[in-house]
N, C-alpha and C positions, 0 to 999 in steps of 0.2 A: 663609326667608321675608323678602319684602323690602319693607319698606313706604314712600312716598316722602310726606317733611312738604315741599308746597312753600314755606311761609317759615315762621319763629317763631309761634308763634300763644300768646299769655300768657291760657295757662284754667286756674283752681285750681277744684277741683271741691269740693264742701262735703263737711262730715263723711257718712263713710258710704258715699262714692260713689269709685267709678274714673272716669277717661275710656281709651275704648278709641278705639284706629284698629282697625276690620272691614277685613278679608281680602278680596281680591275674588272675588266668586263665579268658582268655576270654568267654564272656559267648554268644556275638551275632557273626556272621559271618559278610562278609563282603557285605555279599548281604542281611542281615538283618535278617537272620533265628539266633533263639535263640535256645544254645543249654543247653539239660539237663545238671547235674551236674556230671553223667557217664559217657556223652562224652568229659567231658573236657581235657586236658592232663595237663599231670605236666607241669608249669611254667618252662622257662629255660631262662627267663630276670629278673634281678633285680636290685639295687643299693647299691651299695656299702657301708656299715656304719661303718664298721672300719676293719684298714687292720695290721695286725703283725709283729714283728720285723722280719727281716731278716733273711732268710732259711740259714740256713747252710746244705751242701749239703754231701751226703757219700763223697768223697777226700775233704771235710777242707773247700772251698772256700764258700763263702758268697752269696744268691743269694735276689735282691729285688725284690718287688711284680713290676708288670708292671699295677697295678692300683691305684688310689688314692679312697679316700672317696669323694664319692656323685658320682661315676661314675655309670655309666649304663653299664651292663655286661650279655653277653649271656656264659652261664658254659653249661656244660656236663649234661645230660640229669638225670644219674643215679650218679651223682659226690656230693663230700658230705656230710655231716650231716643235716637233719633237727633239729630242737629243739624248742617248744614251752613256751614259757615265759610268762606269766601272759597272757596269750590269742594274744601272736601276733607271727609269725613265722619267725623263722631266721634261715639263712644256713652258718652252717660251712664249708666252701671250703679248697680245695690245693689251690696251687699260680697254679699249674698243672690245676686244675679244670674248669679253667678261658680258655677261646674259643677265645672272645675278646671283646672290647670294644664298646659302642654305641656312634655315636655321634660325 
């Protein structure tokens, strides 16, 4: 999988949260048919581009991401923030949002 940052983008995401770059929907099947841009569905794979300090949880205790940067990540279908940045998309996640990892 290949994902393209077109320049530096300086995001630190707060405790708790990842920032993801989504996958781009697929556009052929896998039997070759190409599909419009209506039937695609929301992406729900991407890679991990940086992850947030440590969750503190409601009782006190500390909780870390179970991902690192440059992982590959299937999240929640409707889990979330989108956010568009100088034309590239990035998702703000829960540590919660995260399904698991690829690979």
């Amino acid at each position: 999988m290949k994902i393209k940052v077109s320049k530096k983008v300086n995001l630190s995401p707060a405790p708790g949260y990842i920032i993801v770059i989504p996958m781009e929907a697929q556009e052929k099947t896998a039997s070759g048919i190409y599909l419009p841009d209506t039937a695609n569905e929301k992406p729900q794979k991407g890679k991990v581009l940086a992850v947030g300090d440590d969750e503190i949880t409601d009782n006190g205790t500390k909780r870390k991401s179970h991902v690192k940067v440059g992982d590959v990540v299937i999240y929640k279908k409707w889990g979330g923030n989108e956010v568009k940045i100088d034309g590239m998309e990035y998702l703000f996640a829960k540590f919660d949002d995260i399904l698991a990892t690829v690979g």
